[in-house]
C-alpha positions in Angstrom: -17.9 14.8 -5.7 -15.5 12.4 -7.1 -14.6 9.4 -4.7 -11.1 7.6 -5.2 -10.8 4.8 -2.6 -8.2 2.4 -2.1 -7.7 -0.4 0.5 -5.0 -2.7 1.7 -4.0 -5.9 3.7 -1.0 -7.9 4.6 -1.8 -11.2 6.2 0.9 -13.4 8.3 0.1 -16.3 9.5 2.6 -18.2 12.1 2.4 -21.8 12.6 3.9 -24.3 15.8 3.0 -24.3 18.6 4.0 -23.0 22.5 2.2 -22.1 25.4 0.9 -19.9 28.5 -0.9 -16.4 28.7 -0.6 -12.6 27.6 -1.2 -9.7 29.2 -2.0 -6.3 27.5 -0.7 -3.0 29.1 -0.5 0.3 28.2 2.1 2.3 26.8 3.2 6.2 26.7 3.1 7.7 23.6 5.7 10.1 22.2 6.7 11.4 18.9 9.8 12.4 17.1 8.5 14.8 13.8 12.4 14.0 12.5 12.2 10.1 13.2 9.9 9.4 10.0 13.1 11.6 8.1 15.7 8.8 8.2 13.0 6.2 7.1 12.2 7.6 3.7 14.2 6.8 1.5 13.9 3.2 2.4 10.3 3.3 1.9 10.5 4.7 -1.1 13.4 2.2 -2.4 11.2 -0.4 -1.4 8.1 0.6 -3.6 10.1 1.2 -6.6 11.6 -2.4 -6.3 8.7 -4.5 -4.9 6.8 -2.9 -8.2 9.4 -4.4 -10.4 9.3 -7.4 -8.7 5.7 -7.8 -9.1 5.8 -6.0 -13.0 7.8 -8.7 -14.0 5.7 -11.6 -12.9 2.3 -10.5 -14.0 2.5 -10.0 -17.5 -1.1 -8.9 -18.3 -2.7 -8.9 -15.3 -3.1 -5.8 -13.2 -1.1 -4.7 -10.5 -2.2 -3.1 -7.2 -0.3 -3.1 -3.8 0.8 -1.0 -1.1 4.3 -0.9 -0.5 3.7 1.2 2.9 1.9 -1.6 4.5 4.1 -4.3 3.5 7.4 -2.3 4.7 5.5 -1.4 8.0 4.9 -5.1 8.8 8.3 -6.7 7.9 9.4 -4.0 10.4 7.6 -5.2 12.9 9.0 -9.0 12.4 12.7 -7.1 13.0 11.0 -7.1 16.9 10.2 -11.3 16.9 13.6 -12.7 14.8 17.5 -12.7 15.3 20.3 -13.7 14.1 20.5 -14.5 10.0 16.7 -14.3 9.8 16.4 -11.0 11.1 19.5 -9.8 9.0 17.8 -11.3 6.2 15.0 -8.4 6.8 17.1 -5.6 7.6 18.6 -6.1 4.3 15.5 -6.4 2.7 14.5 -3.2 3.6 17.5 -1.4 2.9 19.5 -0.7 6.3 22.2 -1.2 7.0 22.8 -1.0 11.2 26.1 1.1 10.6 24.2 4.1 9.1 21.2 3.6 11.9 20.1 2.1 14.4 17.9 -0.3 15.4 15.5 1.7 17.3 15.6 4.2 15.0 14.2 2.2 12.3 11.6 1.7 15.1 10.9 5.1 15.9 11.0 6.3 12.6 8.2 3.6 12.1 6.4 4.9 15.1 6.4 8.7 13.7 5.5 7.5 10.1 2.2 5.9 11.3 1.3 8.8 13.2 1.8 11.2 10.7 0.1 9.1 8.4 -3.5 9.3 10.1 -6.1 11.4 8.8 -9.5 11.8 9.6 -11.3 14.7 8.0 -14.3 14.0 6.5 -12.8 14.3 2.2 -9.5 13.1 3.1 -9.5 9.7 5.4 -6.6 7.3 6.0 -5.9 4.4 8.5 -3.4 2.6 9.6 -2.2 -0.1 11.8 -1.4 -3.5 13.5 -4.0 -6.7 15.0 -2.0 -9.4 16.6 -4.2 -12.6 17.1 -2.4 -14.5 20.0 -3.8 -18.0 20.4 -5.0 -18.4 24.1 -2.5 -20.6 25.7 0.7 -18.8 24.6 3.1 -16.7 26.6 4.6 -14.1 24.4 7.8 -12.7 25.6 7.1 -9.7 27.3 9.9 -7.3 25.7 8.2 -8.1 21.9 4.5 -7.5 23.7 5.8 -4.3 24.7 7.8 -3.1 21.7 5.3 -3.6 19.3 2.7 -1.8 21.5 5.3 1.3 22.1 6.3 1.7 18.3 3.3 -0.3 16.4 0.5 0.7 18.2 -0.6 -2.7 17.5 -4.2 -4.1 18.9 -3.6 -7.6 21.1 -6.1 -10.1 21.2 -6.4 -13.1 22.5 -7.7 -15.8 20.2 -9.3 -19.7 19.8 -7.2 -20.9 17.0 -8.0 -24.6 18.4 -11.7 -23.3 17.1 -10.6 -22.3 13.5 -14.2 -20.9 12.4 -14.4 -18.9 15.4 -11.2 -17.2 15.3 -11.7 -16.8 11.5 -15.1 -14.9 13.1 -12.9 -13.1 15.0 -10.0 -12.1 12.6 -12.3 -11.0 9.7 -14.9 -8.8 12.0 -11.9 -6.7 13.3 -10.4 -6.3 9.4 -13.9 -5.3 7.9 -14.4 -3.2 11.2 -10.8 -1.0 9.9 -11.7 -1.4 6.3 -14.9 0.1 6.8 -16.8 -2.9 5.5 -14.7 -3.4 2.0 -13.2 -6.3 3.1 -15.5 -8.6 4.6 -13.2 -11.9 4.6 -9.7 -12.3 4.9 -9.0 -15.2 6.3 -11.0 -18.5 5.6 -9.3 -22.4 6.4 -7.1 -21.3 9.4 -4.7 -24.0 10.9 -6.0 -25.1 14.3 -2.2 -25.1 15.2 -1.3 -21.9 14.3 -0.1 -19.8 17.3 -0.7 -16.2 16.2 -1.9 -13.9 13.2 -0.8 -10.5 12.5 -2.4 -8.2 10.3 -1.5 -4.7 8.9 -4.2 -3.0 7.3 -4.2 0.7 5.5 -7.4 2.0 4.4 -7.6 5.6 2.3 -10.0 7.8 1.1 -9.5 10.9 -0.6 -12.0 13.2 -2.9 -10.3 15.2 -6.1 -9.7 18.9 -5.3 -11.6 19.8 -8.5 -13.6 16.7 -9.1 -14.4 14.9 -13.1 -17.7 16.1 -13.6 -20.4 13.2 -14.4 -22.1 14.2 -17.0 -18.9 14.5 -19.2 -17.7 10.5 -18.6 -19.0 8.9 -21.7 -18.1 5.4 -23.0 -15.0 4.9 -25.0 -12.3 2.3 -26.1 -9.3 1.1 -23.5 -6.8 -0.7 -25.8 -5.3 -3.5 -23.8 -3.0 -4.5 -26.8 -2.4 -5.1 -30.0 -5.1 -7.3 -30.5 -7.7 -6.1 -27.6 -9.8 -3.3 -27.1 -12.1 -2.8 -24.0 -15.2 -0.2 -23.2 -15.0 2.0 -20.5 -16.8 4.7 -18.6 -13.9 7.4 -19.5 -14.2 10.2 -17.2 -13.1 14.2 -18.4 -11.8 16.9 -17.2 -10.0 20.4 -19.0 -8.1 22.7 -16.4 -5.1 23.3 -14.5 -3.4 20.2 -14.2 0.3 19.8 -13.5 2.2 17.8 -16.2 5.6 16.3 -17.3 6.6 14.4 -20.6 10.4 12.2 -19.5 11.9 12.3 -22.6 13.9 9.4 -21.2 11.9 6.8 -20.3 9.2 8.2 -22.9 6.2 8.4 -20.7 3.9 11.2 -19.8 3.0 12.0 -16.5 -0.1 14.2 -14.5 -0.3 14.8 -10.9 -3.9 15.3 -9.6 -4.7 16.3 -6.0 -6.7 15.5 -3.2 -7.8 17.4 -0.8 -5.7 16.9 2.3 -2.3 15.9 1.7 -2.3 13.0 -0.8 -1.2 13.3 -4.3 -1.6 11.2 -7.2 1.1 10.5 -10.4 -0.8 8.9 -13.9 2.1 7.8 -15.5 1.4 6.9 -19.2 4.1 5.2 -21.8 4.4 5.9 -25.4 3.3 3.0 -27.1 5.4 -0.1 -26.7 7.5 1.6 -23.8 5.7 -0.1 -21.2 8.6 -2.8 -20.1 11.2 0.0 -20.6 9.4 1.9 -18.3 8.9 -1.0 -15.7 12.3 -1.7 -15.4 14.2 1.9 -15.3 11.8 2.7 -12.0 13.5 4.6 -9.1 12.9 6.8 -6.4 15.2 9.3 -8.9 12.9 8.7 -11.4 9.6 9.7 -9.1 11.9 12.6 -7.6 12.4 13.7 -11.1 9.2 13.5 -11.9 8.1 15.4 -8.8 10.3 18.5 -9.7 9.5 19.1 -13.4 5.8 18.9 -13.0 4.6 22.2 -14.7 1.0 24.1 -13.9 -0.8 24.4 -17.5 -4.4 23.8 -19.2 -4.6 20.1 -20.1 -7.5 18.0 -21.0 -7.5 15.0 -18.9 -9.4 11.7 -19.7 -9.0 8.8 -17.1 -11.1 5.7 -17.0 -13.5 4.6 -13.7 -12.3 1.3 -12.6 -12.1 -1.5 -9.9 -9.6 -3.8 -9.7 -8.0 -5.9 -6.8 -5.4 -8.1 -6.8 -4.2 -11.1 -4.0 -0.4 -11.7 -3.5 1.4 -14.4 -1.9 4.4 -12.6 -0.9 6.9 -16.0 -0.4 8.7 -15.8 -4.0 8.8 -12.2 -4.3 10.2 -11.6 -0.8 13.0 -14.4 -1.7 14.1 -12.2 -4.5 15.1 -9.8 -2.4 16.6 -12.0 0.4 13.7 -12.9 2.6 13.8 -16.4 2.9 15.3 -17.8 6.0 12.2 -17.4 7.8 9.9 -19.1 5.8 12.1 -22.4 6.5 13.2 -24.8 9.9 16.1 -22.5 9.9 13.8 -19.6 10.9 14.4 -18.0 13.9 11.7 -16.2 15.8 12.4 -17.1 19.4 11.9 -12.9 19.8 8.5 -13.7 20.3 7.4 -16.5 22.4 10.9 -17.9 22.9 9.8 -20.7 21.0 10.7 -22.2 17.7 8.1 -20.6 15.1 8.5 -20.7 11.1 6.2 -18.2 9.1 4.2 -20.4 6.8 2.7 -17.6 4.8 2.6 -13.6 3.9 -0.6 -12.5 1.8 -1.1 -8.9 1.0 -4.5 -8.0 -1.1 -5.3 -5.0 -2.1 -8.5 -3.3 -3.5 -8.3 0.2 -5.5 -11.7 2.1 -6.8 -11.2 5.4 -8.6 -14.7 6.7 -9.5 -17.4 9.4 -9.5 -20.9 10.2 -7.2 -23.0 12.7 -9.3 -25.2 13.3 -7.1 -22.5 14.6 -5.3 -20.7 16.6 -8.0 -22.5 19.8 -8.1 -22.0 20.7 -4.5 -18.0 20.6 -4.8 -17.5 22.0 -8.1 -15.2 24.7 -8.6 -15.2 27.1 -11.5 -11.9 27.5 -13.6 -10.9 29.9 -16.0 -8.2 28.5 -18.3 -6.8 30.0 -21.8 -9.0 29.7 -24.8 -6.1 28.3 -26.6 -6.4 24.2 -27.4 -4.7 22.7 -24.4 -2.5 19.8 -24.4 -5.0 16.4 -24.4 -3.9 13.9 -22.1 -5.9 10.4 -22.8 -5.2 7.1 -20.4 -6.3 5.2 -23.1 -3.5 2.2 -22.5 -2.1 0.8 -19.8 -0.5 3.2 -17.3 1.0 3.3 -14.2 -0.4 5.1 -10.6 1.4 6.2 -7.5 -0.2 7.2 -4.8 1.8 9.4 -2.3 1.2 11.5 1.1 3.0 14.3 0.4 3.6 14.9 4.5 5.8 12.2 5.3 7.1 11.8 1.4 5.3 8.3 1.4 4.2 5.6 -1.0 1.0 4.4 -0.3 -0.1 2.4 -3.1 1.3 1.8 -6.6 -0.8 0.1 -9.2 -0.6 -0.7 -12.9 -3.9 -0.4 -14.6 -3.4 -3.3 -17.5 -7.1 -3.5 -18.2 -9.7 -1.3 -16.2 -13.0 -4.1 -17.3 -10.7 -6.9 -15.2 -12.4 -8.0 -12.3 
């Protein structure tokens, strides 16, 4: 069976300090199937232009990230800031409060996480909210409560005054969601921070015709001009569905999981790559989506691991975040007390690979033309987007610079 695995984490970590206790009550659940509707395209927005963001800084490192979790939790600071920081975020993410409102952002939030979930055994994905609240504070009761209603978001009281234990704390619950692939997050905590939030999204998802093993064989991945890496190149001949964009010169294949994720391979002609980059849109990825045509292809992808940490500060100013990161930040939504964020991290972890042992058992026979079918080789650097096909989401977008970097 062939095992594609991907794993994400945004990090905030609030500083200052205020005081008293928080109690955790229940909430009643409901769901609005259309809420998650009026979300979309914001989501979607947001990938294409936190990508370029990140594209543009990188140069030739590789690029991982998931611009579902990010969104998520920057919609939950809407429920702890007013006045210009909290504008500052809204227009971030792309509303505007004359086209929705507030709680519909919310809701539409709410619905997205829930339709989201899965839990089947080839098709897994997770996602959600911890808020670490240091012991002696007294969050307002309206944020406790909103959070829990549209967030779902675990409370827990924690010693930050006792960094190493809450750091005990923090990273047990995050390897606890990750299913043990990431064992520490958070290392040197402030003993004066007041509270830590955490999103996490965890995904699993096996091929719906797997890469056999047997056929992955070693072969060049040219970085560059000037450098050429080996890789374990896996291969596959069938039914694919492809598209070549004459436009912005780039090939893509969409492979499917089982469930309801889908996966784009976007690969550039030679020296298109920074054309590419920069002329990403949710047009473009709707384009893409439409065109795709069923044929025979032969399809060679390389195994890799790569991960990537992110302090989101300077990318998050270029698109108008910044207030809160200063003194002028105002998040009296949460305690009622004068807080400043003093940091976002996101990291992000993203395995595609193969289990022979697995393989026979979920092979599936196809009968394709004996004409020579298109050959479609990931050779270079090329792009990935990761979607749940439900909800129209972007989970995780990633650009594959070189498949041997750590």
């Amino acid at each position: 069976m062939n095992r594609i695995i991907h794993l994400s984490l945004a990090l905030i970590v609030f500083s200052l300090v205020s005081h008293g206790h928080h109690d955790v009550d229940h909430h009643h659940d409901h769901h609005d199937p259309k809420a998650a509707i009026k979300i979309q395209r914001n989501v979607a927005d947001f990938a294409t232009e936190f990508y370029k963001l990140l594209a543009a800084r990188s140069h030739e490192e590789n690029i991982v990230f998931s611009p579902c979790s990010i969104f998520i939790l920057l919609s939950v600071l809407l429920l702890g800031t007013e006045s210009n920081t909290h504008a500052e975020i809204l227009n971030g993410l792309g509303f505007n409060l004359t086209h929705i409102q507030e709680d519909e952002i919310h809701q539409g939030a709410h619905e997205l996480l829930h339709q989201l979930k899965h839990s089947e055994n080839d098709y897994k994905l997770d996602i959600g909210q911890g808020l670490f609240l240091k012991e002696d504070i007294e969050p307002l009761q309206k944020f406790i409560d909103k959070i829990k209603e549209f967030y779902d978001a675990e409370i827990q009281a924690t010693k930050f005054q006792e960094p190493r234990e809450a750091e005990k704390q923090i990273n047990g619950y995050i390897k606890e969601k990750t299913h043990g692939k990431i064992a520490e997050l958070v290392k040197d905590l402030d003993p004066e921070t007041v509270f830590v939030l955490t999103n996490y999204i965890f995904f699993k998802g096996n091929w719906k015709t797997p890469f056999e093993s047997e056929f992955t064989r070693e072969e060049d991945f040219f970085v560059d001009h000037n450098t050429t890496v080996k890789v374990q190149m896996m291969h596959r001949t069938g039914w694919f569905y492809s598209y070549y964009d004459r436009q912005l010169s780039c090939t893509v294949v969409r492979i499917d999981y089982n469930g309801t994720a889908t996966t784009f391979f976007v690969l550039p002609d030679p020296k298109k790559e920074k054309e590419l980059d920069e002329a990403l849109s949710v047009d473009t990825l709707t384009k893409w989506a439409k065109n795709a045509h069923r044929g025979t292809a032969m399809v060679s992808i390389p195994k890799f691991g790569i991960s990537a940490t992110y302090s989101l500060k300077e990318p998050l100013s270029q698109i108008g975040i910044t207030e809160i990161f200063t003194n002028h930040a105002n998040l009296t939504g949460v305690t009622g007390q004068p807080l400043k964020l003093s940091k976002i991290t996101h990291k992000a972890v993203l395995t595609v690979d193969e289990t022979g042992a697995e393989a026979a058992g979920a092979t599936a026979a196809e009968a394709i033309p004996m004409s020579l079918p298109p050959d479609y080789r990931f050779n270079h650097p090329f792009l990935i987007f990761i979607f749940d096909s439900t909800v129209n989401t972007t989970l995780f977008v990633a650009k594959i610079k070189n498949p041997t970097q750590p």
